[in-house]
KESE-509950 format. One record per residue (C-alpha): residue number from 1; residue in one letter; x, y, z. Coordinates in nm, 2 decimals, decimal comma. Last residue first. Layout:
REM KESE-509950
  pos  code       u       v       w
  NUM     A       X       Y       Z
...
//
This chain:
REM KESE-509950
  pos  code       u       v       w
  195     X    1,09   -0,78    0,47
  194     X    0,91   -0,61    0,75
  193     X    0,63   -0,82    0,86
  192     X    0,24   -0,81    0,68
  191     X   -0,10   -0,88    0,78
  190     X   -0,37   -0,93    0,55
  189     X   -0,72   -0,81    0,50
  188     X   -0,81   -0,78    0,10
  187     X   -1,21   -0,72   -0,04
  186     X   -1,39   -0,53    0,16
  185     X   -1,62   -0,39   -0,01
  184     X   -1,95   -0,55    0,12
  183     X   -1,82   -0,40    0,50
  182     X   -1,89   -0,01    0,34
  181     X   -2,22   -0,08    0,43
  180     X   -2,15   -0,08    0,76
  179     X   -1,82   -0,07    0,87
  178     X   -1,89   -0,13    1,25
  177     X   -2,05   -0,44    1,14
  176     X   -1,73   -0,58    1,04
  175     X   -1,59   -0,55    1,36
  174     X   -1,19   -0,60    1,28
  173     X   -1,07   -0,89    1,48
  172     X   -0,91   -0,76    1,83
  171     X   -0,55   -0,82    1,94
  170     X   -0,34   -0,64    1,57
  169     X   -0,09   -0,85    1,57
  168     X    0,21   -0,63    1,71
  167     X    0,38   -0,30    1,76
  166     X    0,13   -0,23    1,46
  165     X    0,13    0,03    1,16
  164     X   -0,25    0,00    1,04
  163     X   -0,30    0,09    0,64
  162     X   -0,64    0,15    0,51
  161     X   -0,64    0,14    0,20
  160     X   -0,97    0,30   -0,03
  159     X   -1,05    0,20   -0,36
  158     X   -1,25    0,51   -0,56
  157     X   -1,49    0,43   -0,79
  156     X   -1,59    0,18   -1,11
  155     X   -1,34    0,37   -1,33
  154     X   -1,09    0,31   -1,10
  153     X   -0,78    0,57   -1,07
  152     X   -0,92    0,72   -0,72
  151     X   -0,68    0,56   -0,53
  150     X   -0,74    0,65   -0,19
  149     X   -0,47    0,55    0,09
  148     X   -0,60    0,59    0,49
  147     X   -0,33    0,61    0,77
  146     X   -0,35    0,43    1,09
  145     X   -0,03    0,49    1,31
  144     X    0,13    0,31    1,62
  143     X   -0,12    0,03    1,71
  142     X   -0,02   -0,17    2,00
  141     X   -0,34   -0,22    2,19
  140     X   -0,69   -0,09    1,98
  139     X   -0,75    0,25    1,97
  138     X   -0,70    0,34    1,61
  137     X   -0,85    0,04    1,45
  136     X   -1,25    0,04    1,47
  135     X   -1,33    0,43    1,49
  134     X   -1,07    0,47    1,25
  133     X   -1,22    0,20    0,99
  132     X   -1,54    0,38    1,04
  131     X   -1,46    0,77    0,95
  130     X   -1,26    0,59    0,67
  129     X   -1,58    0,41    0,53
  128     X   -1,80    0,72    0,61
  127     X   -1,56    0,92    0,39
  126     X   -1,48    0,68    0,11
  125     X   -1,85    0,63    0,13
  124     X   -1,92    1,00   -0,01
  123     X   -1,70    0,96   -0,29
  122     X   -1,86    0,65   -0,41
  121     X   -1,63    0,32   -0,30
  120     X   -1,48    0,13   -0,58
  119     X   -1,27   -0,17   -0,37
  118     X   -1,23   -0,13    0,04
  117     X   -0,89   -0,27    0,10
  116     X   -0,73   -0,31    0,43
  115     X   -0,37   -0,36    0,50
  114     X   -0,22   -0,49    0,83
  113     X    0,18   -0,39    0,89
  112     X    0,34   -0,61    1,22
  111     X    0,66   -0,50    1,38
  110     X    0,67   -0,14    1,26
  109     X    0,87    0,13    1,21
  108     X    0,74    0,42    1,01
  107     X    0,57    0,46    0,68
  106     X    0,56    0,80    0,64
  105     X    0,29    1,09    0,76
  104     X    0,16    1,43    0,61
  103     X   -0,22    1,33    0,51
  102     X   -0,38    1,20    0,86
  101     X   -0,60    1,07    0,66
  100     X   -0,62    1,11    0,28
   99     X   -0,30    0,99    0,20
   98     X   -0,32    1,06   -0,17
   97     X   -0,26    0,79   -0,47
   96     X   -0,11    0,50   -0,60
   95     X   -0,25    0,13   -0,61
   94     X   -0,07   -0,16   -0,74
   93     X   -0,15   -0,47   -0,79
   92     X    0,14   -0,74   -0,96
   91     X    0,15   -1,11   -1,02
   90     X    0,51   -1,19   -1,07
   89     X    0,63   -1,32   -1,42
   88     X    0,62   -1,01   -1,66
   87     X    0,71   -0,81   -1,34
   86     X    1,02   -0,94   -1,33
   85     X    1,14   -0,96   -1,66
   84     X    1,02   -0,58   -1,72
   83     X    1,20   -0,53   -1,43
   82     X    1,49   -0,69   -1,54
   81     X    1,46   -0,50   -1,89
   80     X    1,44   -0,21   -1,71
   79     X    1,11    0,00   -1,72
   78     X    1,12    0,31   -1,95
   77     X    0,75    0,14   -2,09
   76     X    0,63    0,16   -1,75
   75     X    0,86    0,35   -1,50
   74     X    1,25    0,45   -1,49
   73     X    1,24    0,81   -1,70
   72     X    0,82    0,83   -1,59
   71     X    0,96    0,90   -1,20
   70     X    1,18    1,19   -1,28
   69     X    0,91    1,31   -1,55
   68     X    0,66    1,32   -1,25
   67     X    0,33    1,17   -1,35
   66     X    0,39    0,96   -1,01
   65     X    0,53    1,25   -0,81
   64     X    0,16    1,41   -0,81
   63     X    0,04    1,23   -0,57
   62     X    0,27    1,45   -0,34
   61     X    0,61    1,42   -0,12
   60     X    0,56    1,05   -0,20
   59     X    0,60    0,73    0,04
   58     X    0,63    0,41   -0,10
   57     X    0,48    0,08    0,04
   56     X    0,59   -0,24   -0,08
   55     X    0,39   -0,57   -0,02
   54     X    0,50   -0,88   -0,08
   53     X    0,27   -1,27   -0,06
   52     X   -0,04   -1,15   -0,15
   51     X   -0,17   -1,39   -0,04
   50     X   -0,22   -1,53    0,30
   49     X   -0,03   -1,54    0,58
   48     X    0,24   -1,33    0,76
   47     X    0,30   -1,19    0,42
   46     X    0,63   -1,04    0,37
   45     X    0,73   -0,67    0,40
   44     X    0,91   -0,41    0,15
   43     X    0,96   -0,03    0,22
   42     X    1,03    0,22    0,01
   41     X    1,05    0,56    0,16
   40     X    1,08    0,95    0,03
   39     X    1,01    0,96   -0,36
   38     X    1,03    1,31   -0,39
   37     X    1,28    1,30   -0,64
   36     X    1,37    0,95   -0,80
   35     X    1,66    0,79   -0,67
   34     X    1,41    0,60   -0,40
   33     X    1,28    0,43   -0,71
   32     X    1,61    0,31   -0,84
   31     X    1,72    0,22   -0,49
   30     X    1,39    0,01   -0,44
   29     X    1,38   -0,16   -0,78
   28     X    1,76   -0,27   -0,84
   27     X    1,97   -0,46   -0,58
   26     X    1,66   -0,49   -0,31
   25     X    1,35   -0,55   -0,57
   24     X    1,56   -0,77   -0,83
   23     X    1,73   -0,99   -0,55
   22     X    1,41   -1,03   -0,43
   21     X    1,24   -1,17   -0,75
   20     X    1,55   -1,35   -0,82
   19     X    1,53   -1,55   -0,50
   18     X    1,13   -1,60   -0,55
   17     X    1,10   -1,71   -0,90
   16     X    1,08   -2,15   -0,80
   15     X    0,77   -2,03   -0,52
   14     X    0,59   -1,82   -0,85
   13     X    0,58   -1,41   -0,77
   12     X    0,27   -1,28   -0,55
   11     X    0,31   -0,84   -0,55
   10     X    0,13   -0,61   -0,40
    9     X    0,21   -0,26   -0,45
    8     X    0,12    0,07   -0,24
    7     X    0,22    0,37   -0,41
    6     X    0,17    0,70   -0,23
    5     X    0,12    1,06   -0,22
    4     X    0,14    1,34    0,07
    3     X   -0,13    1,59    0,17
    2     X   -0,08    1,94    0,07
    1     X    0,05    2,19    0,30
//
């Protein structure tokens, strides 16, 4: 079976933009997207600190849903003009890609959600650098699921998310050195709740 897709977004609107952003994403974005077949979550979650402020995780039957006409009929220049509103005004990364490891999960429940983000590994370090974030994350207390995103899009090399479903915080502080190389990456650690 191949593995499944995602598409991860992060998004920081302005303070004085917040109600409408969220009005936006529950009334419109999220049932729009979840209309579209083989789109099987969406999920939003606020920041339990820094920035990015949203996150919304989608799960995808395969990568491939993205180039989907289905998805392409309410995406980019088919956008809404609301979205197109929206996302003119909100500050917006998105990744979208394959779940590498374990490949066939969802989002499930979860208290706490931490992303990682290793930007434009090699191919060979998105392997050691997911080998090393699961050696890090998967035993520690509370920790439901670990599942690594790659976006290979970049031009510069593959980004790699590593997303850790908690029961709570997440009790011991990622060990950098564990990462090895890989740790001059890192670029985003942030801890999400369920929106």
């Amino acid at each position: 079976m191949p593995n499944k897709g995602f598409l991860l977004v992060f998004m920081n609107p302005p303070p004085a933009f917040e109600e409408e952003f969220n009005a936006w994403y529950d009334t419109e974005h999220i049932p729009e997207r979840l209309a579209v077949p083989g789109i099987l979550t969406g999920l939003r979650y606020i920041s339990t600190g820094a920035a990015p402020r949203y996150l919304a995780i989608y799960d995808l039957a395969a990568p491939e849903i993205m180039d989907s006409p289905d998805y392409r009929r309410v995406a980019f220049e088919n956008s809404s003009p609301w979205t197109k509103r929206v996302t003119a005004r909100a500050r917006v990364q998105r990744h979208a890609g394959e779940q590498r490891y374990p490949g066939d999960r969802i989002t499930g429940g979860a208290a706490r959600v931490t992303v990682m983000r290793f930007r434009a590994l090699s191919g060979a370090a998105v392997g050691t650098t997911s080998d090393a974030v699961r050696r890090c994350v998967e035993e520690q207390r509370g920790v439901r699921q670990l599942r690594i995103l790659v976006d290979s899009s970049g031009a510069a090399g593959a980004d790699l998310l590593a997303v850790v479903e908690a029961a709570v915080p997440l009790s011991e502080p990622l060990d950098l050195s564990a990462l090895g190389e890989s740790a001059g990456a890192l670029d985003l650690v942030n801890t999400y709740t369920p929106f």
